[in-house]
N, C-alpha and C positions, 0 to 999 in steps of 0.2 A: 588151466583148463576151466571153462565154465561151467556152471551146473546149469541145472535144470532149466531154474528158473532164471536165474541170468540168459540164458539161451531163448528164452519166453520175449527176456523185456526186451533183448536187440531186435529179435521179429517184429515187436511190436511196433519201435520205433522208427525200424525200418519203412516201414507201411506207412504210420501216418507222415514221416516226411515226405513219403513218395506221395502220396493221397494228396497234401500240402501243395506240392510243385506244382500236379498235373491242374489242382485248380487254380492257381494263382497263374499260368500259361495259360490256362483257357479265358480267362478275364480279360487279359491284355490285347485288344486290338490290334490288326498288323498297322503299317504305314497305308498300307493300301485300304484298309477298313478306317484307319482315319481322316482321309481325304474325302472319302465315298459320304463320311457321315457329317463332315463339316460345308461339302457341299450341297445335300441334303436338308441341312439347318437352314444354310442361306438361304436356300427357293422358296421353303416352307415359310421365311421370315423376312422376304422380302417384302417391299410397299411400294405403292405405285403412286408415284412423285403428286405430292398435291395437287388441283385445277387449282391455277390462278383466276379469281372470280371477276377479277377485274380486265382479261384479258377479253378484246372483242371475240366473238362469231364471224369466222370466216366468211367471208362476202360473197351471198349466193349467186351463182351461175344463169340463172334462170333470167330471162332477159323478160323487159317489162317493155308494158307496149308502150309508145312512144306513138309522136305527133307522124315520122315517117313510115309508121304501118299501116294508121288508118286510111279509110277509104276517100280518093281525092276527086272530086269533081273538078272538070277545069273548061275553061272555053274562052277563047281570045285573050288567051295571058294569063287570064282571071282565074286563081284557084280557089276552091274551099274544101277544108277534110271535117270529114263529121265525126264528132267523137264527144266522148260523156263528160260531165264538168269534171270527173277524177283526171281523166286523161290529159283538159283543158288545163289544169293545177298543177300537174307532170310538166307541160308545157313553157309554163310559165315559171317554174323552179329552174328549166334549163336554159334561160334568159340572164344567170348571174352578171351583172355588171353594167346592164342598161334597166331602163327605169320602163316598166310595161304598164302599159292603157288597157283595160279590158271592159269593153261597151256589153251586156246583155241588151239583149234588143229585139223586135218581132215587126215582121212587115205591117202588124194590124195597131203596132203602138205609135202614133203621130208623135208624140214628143221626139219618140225615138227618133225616127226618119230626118226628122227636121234638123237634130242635131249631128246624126252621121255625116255629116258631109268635113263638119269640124275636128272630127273622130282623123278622117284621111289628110286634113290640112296638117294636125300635128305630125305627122308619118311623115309626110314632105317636107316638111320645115325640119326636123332631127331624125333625119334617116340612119346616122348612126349612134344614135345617143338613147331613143325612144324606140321600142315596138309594141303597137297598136293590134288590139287584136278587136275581133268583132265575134259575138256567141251568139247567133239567131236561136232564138227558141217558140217556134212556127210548131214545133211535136209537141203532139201532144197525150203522144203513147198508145194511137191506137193503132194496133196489128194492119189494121189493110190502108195507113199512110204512114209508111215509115218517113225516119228521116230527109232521105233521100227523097219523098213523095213529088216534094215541092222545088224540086231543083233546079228546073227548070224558070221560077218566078224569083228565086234567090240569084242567082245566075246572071239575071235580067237583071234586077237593082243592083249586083257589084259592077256589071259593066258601067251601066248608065253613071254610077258615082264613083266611076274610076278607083273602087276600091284596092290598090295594091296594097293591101296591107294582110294580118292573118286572119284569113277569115274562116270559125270556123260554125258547121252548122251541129245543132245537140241531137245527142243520141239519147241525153234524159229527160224524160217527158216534164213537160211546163210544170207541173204542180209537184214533179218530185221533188225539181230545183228550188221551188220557191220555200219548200220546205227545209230543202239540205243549207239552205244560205239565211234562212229566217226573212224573208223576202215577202212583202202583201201585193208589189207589183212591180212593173217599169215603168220609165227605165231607172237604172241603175249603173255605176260604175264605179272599178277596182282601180286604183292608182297603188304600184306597188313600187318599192325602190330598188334600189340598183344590188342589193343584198337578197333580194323576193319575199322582202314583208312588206305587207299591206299595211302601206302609208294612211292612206283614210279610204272608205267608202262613201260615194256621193248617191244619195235615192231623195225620194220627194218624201218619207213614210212622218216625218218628223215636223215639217214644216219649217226648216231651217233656213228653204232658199225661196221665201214666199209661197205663192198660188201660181206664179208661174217655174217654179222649179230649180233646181240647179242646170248649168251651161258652163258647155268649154268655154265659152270667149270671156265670162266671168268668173269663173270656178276652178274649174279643172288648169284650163295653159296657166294663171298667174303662180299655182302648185308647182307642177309641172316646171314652170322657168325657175321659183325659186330653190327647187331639189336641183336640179340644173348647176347653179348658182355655188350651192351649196358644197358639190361635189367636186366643185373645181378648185375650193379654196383649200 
């Protein structure tokens, strides 16, 4: 038989085992609270995969004007599109593989006039090797004679000089250009190669090709023949 207090101390031990159990079950997560909690870790601890800095920019959507949107003038065969020297330089980047002539020129510049006719001689003689372009720049930026003004007198000289070649007329006014190309006048011309760098620049600013100036039939074709030349070997 137990006494008293023996009867005390099993009560007591009673208890706190049971006291013991019920906390030591409630600590233990089930399977189900452990899944809950380690996918919870994950979200909380996930990272979001490095940019590669090196990888391009997706190639924008946005179409850029081109030589076939601008505005075209035409009359007996003979076209011209007026558009800005940006758009001209657009142009001329989508020429890869042929070697392009680019004459700036104004109906009021004699040297110019005198040597266009040379400008279209090369067009004929490498029609697929060479494209010759022609950039009138007659604007001169004021609001009531746009580009367009004179098109009629432009129109006139590509007939007469059987210009099949690209002709195109500027939509930036004379002085902006001579400032975007470092330019004091005409004429002037771009010889670019068949890659669309600009081979050399030919102007009179320097005094390189005398008092009478640089010429296709000295200057520019003997270039011209030996990138020719060059590209064949």
């Amino acid at each position: 038989m137990l006494n008293i207090n023996e009867k005390q101390l099993l009560r007591i031990s009673v208890s706190v085992f049971f006291i013991a159990f019920v906390c030591i079950s409630g600590c233990q997560p089930t399977e189900e609270e452990n899944n809950s909690s380690a996918q919870s870790f994950a979200e909380t601890n996930k990272q979001t995969p490095p940019v590669d800095a090196t990888t391009p920019p997706a190639p924008s959507t946005k179409k850029e004007n081109s030589s076939e949107e601008l505005k075209t003038l035409n009359r007996d065969g003979i076209t011209a599109k007026i558009a800005s020297w940006e758009q001209l330089q657009q142009f001329v980047a989508s020429q890869k593989g042929k070697i392009v002539v680019v004459d700036i020129w104004s109906t009021w510049c004699l040297p110019c006039v005198r040597e266009y006719p040379h400008l279209v001689a090369i067009q004929e003689k490498y029609p697929e090797k060479v494209v010759c372009v022609s950039f009138n720049i007659n604007y001169d930026g004021s609001e009531k004679n746009p580009p367009e003004s004179n098109a009629d007198e432009l129109l006139d000289f590509y007939i007469k000089q059987k210009s099949n070649i690209q002709n195109f007329i500027s939509s930036t006014p004379d002085e902006e250009l001579y400032e975007k190309i470092k330019l004091a006048s005409i004429p002037v011309a771009f010889v670019y190669d068949t890659s669309g760098t600009l081979k050399k620049r030919f102007d009179n600013e320097s005094k390189e090709y005398g008092k009478e100036g640089f010429s296709y039939e000295i200057n520019i074709v003997p270039l011209i023949e030996q990138m020719l030349k060059d590209s064949s070997q």
